[in-house]
N, C-alpha and C positions, 0 to 999 in steps of 0.2 A: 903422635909425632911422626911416624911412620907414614903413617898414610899422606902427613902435611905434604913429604920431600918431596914423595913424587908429583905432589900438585904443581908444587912449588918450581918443580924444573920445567913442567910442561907450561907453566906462562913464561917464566924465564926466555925459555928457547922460543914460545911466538911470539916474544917480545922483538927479538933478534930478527924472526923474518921478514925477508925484504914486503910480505906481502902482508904481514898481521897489521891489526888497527889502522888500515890504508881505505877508504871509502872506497869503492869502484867507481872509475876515472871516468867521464863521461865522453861520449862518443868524441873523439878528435876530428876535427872537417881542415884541410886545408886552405890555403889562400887561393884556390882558385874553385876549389870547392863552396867556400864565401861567396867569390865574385861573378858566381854563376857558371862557372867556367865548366863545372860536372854536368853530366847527365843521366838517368839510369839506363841500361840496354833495352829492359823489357817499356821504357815510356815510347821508345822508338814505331814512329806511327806509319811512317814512308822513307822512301828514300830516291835520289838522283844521280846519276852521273853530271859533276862538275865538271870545270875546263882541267884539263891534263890526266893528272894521276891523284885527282880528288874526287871522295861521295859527301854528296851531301844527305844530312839525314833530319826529319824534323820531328822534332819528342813531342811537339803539341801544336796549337792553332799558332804561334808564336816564335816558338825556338828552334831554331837550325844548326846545326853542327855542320863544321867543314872537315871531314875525315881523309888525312893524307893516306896514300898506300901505292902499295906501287904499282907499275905502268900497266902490267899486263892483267891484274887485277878490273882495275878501273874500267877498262876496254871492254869487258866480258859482260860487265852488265847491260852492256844495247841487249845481248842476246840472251836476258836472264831475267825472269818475270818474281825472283825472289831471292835473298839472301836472309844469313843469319849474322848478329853483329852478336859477339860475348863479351862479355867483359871478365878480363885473366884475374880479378883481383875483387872481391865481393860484387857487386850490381853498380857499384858509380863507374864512370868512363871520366876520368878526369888530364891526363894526358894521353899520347898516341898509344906507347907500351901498355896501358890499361885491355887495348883489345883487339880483336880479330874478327872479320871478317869471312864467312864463311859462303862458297859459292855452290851451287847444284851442281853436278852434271851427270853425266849418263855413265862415265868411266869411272865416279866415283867426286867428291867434293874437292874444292880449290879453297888451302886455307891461306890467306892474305894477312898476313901485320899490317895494323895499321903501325904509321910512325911519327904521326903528328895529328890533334885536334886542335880547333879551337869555336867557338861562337862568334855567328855571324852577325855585326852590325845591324840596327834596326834599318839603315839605308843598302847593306849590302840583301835584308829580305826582302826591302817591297822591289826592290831591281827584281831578285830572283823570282819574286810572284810575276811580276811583268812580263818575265819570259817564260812563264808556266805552258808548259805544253798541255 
């Protein structure tokens, strides 16, 4: 009987936890994460200087992201033959805050917020192939 009690408290009390007899939840995705809307950092194959204070970036033979940041950012990549894109929050890039942008330089790296993405229309890509430099 002794021995029972303390069996006996110890399923009690993981009866009680928020985490006992709970399956593990399966990976959570987003509604834009669904909609295509993410992308991972490391698929990131190229990238452009867009019109204003946007990069474009394309993760595969297909997929183009439009990456907002800001002005002075954007500018520097005429003059920059590589960047690094992170992503602050595991590997998807699913809104702007997801990631940063990282620039070389000689005095030491320019880190850039982004602050907005989104995916570019199958008409807004074959434009941009059209104007492929």
């Amino acid at each position: 009987m002794k021995m029972l009690l303390p069996l006996l408290a110890l399923v009690l009390l993981g009866g009680c936890s928020a985490y006992a007899g709970t399956p593990a939840a399966p990976a959570q995705t987003s509604a834009k994460q669904q909609n295509g809307q993410c992308f991972l950092a490391a698929n990131v194959s190229g990238f452009r200087q867009g019109p204003d204070d946007t990069i474009i970036v394309n993760t595969n033979s297909r997929d183009y992201y439009e990456l907002k940041t800001l002005g002075y950012c954007a500018s520097r990549l005429d003059f920059e033959n590589r960047i690094a894109l992170r992503a602050r929050t595991g590997g998807f890039i699913c809104t702007g805050t997801d990631a940063e942008i990282t620039i070389p330089d000689a005095v030491g790296p320019t880190y850039c917020p982004v602050r907005a993405n989104r995916k570019l229309t199958p008409d807004e890509v074959t434009a941009l192939r059209a104007t492929k430099k």
